[in-house]
C-alpha positions in Angstrom: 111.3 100.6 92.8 109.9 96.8 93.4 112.0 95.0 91.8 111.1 91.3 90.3 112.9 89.0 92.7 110.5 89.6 96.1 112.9 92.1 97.6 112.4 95.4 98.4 114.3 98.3 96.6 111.7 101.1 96.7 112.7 104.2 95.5 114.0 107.2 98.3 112.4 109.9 96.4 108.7 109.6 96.3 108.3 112.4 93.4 110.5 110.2 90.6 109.5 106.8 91.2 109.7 104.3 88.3 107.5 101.9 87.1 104.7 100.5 90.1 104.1 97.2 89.6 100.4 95.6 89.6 98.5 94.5 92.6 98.9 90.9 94.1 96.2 88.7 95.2 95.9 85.2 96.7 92.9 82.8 97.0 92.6 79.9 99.2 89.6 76.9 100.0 90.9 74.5 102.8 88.6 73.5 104.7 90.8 72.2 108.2 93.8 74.6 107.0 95.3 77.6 108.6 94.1 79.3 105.9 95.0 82.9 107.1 98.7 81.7 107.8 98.4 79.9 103.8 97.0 83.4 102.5 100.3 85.3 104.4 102.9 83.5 103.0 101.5 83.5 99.7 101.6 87.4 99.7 104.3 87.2 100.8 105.4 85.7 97.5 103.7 88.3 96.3 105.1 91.3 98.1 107.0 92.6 94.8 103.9 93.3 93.3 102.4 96.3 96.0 104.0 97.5 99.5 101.9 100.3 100.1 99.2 98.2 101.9 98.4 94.0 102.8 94.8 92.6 103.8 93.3 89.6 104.6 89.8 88.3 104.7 88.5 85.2 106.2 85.3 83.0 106.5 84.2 80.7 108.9 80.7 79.6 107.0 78.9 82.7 109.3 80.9 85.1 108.9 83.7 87.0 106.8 86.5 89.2 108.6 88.9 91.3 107.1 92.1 92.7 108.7 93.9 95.0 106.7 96.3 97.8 107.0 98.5 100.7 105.4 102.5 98.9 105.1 104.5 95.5 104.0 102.8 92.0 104.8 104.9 91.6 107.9 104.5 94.7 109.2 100.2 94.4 109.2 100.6 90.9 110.3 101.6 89.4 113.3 101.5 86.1 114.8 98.2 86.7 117.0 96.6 88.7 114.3 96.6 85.3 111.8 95.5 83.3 114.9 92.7 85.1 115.2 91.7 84.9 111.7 90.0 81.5 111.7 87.9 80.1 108.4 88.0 77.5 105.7 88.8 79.7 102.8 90.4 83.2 102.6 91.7 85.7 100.5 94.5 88.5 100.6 95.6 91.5 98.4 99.3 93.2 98.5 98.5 96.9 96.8 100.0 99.5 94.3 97.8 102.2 94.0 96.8 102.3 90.5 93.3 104.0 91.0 93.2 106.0 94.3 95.5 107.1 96.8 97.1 105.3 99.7 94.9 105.4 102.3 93.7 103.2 104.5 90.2 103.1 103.1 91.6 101.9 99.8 93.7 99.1 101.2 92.1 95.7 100.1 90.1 93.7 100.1 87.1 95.4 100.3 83.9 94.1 101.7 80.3 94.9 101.4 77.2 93.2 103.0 74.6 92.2 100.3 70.8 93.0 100.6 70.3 89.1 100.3 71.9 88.8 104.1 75.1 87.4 102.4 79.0 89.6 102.7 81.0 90.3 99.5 84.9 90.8 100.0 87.1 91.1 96.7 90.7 91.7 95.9 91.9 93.1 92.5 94.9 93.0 90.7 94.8 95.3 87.4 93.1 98.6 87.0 89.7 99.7 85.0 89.3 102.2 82.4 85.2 102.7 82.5 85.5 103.9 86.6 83.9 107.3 86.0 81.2 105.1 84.2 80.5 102.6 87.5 80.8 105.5 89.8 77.9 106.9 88.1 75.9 103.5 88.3 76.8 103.2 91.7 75.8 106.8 92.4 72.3 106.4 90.4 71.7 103.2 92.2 72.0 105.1 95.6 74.5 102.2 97.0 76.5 104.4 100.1 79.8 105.1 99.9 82.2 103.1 102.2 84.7 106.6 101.6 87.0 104.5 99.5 88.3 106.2 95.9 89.5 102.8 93.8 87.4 101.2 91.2 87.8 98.0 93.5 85.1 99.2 96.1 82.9 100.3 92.9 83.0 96.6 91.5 82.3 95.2 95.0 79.1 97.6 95.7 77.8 96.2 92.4 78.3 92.7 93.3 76.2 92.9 96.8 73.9 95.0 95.2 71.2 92.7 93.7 69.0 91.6 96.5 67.7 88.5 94.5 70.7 86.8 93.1 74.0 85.0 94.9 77.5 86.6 94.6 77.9 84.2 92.0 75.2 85.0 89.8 75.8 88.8 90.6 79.2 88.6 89.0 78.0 87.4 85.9 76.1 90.0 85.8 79.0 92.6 86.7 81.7 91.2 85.3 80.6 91.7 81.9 80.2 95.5 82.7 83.9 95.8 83.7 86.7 97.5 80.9 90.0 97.5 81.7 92.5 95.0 83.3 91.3 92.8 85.8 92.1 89.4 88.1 90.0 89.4 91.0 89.6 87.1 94.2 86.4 87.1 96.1 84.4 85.1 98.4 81.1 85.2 100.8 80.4 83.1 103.0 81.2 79.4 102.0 82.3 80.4 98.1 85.9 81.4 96.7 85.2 82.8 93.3 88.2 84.1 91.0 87.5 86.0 87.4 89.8 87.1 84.8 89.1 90.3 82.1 88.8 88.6 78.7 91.7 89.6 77.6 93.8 88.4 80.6 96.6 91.3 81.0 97.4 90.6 84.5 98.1 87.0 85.1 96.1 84.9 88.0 96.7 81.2 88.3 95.0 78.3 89.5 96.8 75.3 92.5 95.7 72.3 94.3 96.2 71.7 98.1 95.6 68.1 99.4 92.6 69.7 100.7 91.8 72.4 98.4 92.4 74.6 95.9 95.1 77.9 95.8 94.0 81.3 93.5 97.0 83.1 93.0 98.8 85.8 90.8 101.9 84.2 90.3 103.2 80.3 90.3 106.0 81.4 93.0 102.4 81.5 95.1 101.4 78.2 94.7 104.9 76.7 95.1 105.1 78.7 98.9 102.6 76.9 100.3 103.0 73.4 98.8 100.8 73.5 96.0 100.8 72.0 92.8 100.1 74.3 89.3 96.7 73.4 87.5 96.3 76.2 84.8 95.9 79.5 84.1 92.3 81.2 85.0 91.4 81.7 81.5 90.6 85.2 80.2 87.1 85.5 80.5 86.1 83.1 82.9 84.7 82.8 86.1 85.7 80.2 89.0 84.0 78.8 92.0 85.4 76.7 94.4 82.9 75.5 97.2 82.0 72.6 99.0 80.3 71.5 96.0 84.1 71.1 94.4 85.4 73.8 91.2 83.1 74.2 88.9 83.7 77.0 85.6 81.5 79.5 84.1 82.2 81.9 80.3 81.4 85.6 81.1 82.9 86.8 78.0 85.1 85.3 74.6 88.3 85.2 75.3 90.7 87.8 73.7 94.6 87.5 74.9 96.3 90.1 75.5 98.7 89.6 78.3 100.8 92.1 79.6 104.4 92.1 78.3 106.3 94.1 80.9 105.0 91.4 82.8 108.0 89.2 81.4 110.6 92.3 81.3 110.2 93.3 85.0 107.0 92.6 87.3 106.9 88.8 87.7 109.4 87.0 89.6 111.9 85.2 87.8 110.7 82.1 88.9 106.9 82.4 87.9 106.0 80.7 84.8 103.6 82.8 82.5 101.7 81.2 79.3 104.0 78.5 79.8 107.0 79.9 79.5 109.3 80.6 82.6 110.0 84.5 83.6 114.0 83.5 84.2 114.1 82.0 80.7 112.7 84.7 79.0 115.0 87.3 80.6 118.1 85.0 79.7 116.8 85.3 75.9 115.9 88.9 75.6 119.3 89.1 76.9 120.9 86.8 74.0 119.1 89.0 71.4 119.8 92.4 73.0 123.9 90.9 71.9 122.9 90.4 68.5 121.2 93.5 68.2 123.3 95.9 69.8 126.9 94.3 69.7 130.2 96.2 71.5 133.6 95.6 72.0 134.2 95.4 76.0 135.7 93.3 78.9 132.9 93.0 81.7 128.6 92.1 81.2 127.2 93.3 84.8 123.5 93.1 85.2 121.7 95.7 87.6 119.9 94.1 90.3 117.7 92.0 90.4 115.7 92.2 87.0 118.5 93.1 85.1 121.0 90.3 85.8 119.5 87.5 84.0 119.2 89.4 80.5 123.0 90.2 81.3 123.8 86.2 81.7 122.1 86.1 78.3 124.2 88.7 76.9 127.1 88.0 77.8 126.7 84.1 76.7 125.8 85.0 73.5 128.6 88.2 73.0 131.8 85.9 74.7 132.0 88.9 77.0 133.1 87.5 80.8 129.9 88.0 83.1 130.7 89.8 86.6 129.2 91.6 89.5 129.8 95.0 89.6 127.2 96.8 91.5 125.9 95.7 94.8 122.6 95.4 95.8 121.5 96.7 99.6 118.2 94.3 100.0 116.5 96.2 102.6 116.2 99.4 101.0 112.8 99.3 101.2 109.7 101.6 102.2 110.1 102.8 105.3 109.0 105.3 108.4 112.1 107.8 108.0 111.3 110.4 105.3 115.1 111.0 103.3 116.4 114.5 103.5 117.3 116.1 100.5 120.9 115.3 101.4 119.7 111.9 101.3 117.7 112.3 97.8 121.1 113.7 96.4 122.9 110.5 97.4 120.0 108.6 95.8 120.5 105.2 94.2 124.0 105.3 96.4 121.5 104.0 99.1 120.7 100.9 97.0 123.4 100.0 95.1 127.0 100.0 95.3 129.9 99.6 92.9 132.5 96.9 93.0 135.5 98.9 92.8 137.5 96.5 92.1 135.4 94.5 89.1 135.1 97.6 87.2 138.3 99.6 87.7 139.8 99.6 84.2 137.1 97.9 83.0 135.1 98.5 79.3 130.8 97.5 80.9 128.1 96.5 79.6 126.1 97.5 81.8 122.3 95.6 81.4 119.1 97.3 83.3 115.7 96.2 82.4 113.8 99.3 81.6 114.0 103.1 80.9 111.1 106.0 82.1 112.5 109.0 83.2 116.6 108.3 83.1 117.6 109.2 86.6 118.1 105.0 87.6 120.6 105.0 84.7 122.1 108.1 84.8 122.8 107.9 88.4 124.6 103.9 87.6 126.6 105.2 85.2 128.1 107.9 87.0 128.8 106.1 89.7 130.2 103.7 87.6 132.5 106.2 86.1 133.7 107.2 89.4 134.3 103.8 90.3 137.1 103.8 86.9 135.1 102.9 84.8 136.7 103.0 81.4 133.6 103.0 79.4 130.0 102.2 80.1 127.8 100.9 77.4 124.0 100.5 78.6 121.5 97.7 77.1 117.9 97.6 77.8 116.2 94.5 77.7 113.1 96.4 76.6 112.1 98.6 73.6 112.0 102.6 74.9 108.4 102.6 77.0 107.2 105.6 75.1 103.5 105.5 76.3 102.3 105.3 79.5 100.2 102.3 81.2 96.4 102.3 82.1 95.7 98.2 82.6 97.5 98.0 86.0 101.1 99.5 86.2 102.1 103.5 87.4 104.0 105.0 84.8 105.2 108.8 84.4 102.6 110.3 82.6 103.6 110.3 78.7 105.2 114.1 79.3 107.6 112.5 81.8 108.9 109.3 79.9 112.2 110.0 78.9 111.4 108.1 75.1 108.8 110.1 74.6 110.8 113.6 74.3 114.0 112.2 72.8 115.4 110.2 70.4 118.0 106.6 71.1 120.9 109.6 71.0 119.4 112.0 72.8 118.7 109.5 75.7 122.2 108.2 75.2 123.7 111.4 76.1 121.3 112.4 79.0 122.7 109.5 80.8 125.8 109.6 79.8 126.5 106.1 78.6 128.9 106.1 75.6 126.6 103.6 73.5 122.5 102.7 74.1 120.6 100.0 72.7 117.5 98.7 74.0 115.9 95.4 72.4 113.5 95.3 69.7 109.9 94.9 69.8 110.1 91.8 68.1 113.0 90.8 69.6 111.5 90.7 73.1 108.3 89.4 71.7 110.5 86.4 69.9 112.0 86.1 73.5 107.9 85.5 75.3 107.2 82.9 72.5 103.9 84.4 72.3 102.2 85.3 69.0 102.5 89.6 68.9 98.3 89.3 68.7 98.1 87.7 72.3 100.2 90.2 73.8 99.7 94.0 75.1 102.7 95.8 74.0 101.0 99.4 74.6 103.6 100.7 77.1 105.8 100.0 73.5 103.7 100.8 70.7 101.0 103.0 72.0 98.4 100.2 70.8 95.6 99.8 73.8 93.7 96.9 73.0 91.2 97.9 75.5 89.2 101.4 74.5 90.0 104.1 76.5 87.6 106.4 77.6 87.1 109.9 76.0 88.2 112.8 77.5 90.3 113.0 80.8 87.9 110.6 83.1 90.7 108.0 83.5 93.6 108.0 85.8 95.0 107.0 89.1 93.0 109.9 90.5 89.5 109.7 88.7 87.4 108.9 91.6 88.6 111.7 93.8 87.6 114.0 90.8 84.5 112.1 89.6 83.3 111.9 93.0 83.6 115.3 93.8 81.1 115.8 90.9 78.6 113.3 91.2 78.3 113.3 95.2 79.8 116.5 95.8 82.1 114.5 98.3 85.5 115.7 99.5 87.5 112.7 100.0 90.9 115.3 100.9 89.2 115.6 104.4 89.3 111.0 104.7 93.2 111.4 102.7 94.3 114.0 105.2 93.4 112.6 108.5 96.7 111.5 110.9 97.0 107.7 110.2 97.8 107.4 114.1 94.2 108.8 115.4 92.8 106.6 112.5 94.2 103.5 113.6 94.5 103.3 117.5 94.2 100.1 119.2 90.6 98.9 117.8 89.3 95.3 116.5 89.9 94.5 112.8 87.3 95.4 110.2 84.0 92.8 110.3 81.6 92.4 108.5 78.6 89.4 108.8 75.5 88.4 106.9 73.0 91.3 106.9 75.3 94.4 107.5 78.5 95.3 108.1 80.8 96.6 110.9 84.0 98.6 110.4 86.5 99.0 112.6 90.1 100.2 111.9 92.8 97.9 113.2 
């Protein structure tokens, strides 16, 4: 899986992955930059939040041009590719399908010529919970379908649909529509524009240049590409960033709730959320996880990379010596060969490896950041074992993630999460550790110092501060279902097609004022 560091440790078996993270996006006005070289190192920054797909989209004043592509930021971009990508402002999207599959035609950002003669392109970071609603206001409207299945392309057809209004005063017309988790990035023409839900679950930031302004999902964004921090984009509020200079606009009250596995495992450690750094936070939800769950041993190990800081704080705070004890392979990532179930049986073998002479003899705590289906953890530990191992006691530096996530991260489905069939005992034993403790809700909260009411903690408590729709119209899947019965469209044929006679050897996708052309790259 992604881990929180910017290093790639995806997992080998595609049908038990663990938690997805969120979507990154990046935002950039500078006029007499290389803005399209600023927008790839910034994702790059970002890389830990999606790897299935990377795009970029730029403007020149006349025109917008995206390039985008299924794979990791350096593998869709190249050296000539960012040359050619010439503009003042930009913006790019890293992705983690949260609604639709990975397919090219779901890649971001997505673009769409307005009626008014002006191009829309948007990337999201988050994931909606009324989709089934806007597919249905898209569909009534008659707006054509670009054969995309994510709520993102829904939310950019709505935008270019108003043949009267700008982009800008579009979106405050749209934005207000939206339910669910979102921090977007968009632009036409000559405007960058960035918007946060009102209750601001996924983070987005604001940066100065020397000669412009930065939009990103993270801090570690802004500091990349030499850029100081201004604020947060507050939940609920629109930006605009033009030649004009910034100026802010309300689309809604403002209702925190950011998202608390943010601070467990999907921000870097270096990023800085609500004011309080990611690293800092792990260090203390490490401290309490000592007090809460004490043990008699000789070695704290963390398991890379999210883990290790919450084992610093617990071994500081228990007097137990902190060590390495697993090594961590860091390019274990996605890639082109498919593993063989031979492969699959060696499983986290491929990523991690024990120090056999650290733990030989040795009583562990061993400190991971989260549990969802137990086969991470029961894997370490008997590897661990047969390392010599004398005893492995495993801490979690979060509560049991009992329910699963609809504002912007892939859990199991609830039937899948370990927590939710089985008590702290029953999980103890199907991993085999000889003790379990995992860190209290408000221990971990404590740790953020955010108030409990500004935070979601639904992946913990089961309480969604955002409604969720009735019935089964939600899920990372909707649209192929929904669409199916509103347009009577079979999107299987578009998911199905060989990437290679998709994606052979033609310009990158363009689009400029009055209609747009696309063209695979």
């Amino acid at each position: 899986m992604p881990r929180g560091d910017g290093r790639l440790s995806h997992d080998l078996d595609p049908q038990r992955p663990g938690p997805q993270d969120a979507c990154g996006v990046f935002g950039v006005w500078a006029p007499g930059e290389e803005v399209a070289n600023l927008t790839y190192f910034g994702l790059y920054a970002l890389q830990h939040r999606g790897q299935e797909a990377a795009g970029i989209a730029v403007s020149d004043g006349s025109s917008v041009v995206v390039y985008k592509d299924l794979g990791l930021v350096a593998q869709v971009f190249d050296e000539p590719t960012l040359a050619s990508l010439r503009g003042h402002l930009a913006i790019g999207h890293t992705r983690y399908s949260t609604t639709g599959g990975s397919t090219w035609e779901n890649a971001q950002p997505t673009i769409r010529s307005t009626t008014a003669g002006t191009t829309v392109a948007l990337a999201h970071n988050g994931n909606l919970v009324n989709t089934a609603d806007l597919q249905r206001d898209v569909a009534e409207q008659g707006l054509g379908s670009d054969g995309s299945t994510n709520d993102t392309s829904l939310v950019t057809m709505l935008l270019a649909s108003y043949p009267d209004l700008s982009v800008e005063a579009a979106a405050l017309k749209v934005l207000p529509r939206l339910r669910g988790a979102f921090s977007f990035v968009f632009m036409d023409e000559s405007t960058l524009y960035a918007a946060r839900d009102p209750h601001g679950v996924r983070p987005l930031v604001l940066g100065r240049l020397e000669r412009g302004w930065v939009v990103a999902s993270e801090t570690a964004a802004l500091d990349i590409v030499g850029a100081s921090v201004v604020r947060e984009i507050e939940p609920g509020e629109l930006i605009a960033i033009d030649a004009e200079g910034l100026r802010s606009t309300r689309f809604a009250a403002p209702e925190p709730k950011g998202c608390l596995f943010e601070y467990v495992y999907i921000a870097r450690p270096d990023a800085t959320l609500a004011g309080r750094n990611v690293h800092a936070t792990r260090v203390q939800i490490g401290r309490q996880l000592a007090k809460e769950h004490p043990v008699e041993a000789d070695l704290v190990i963390g398991v890379p990379e999210s883990g290790i800081p919450a084992a610093i704080g617990y071994a500081e705070a228990s007097g137990i010596t902190y060590g390495a004890g697993l090594m961590k392979n860091p390019y274990v990532g996605r890639t082109f060969i498919q593993p063989s179930q031979t492969l699959r049986q060696l499983g986290i073998r491929l990523k991690l490896n024990p120090l056999r002479e650290n733990v030989r003899g040795k009583r562990l705590v061993v400190v991971d950041d989260s549990i969802v289906r137990g086969n991470t953890q029961r894997a370490i530990v008997r590897m661990l074992r047969e390392a010599g191992a004398l005893e492995v006691h495993v801490r979690i530096s979060s509560p049991p993630v009992s329910w699963p996530c609809f504002y912007g991260i892939d859990f199991a489905t609830r039937a899948e999460l370990l927590a939710n069939g089985l008590d702290n005992e029953g999980i103890r034993r199907s991993i085999g550790a000889d003790t379990l403790g995992y860190v209290s809700l408000p221990g971990l909260i404590a740790a953020t110092e955010q108030p409990k009411t500004r935070l979601c903690r639904a992946c913990f408590d089961g309480e969604y501060p955002i409604e969720l729709p009735a019935g089964n119209l939600i899920g990372k899947h909707v649209l192929e279902g929904v669409g199916r019965r509103v347009t009577g469209a079979a999107p299987e044929a578009a998911r199905s097609a060989p990437r290679g006679a998709e994606h052979g050897g033609t310009p990158p996708l363009v689009a400029s004022p009055g209609g747009a052309t696309v063209h695979r790259p």
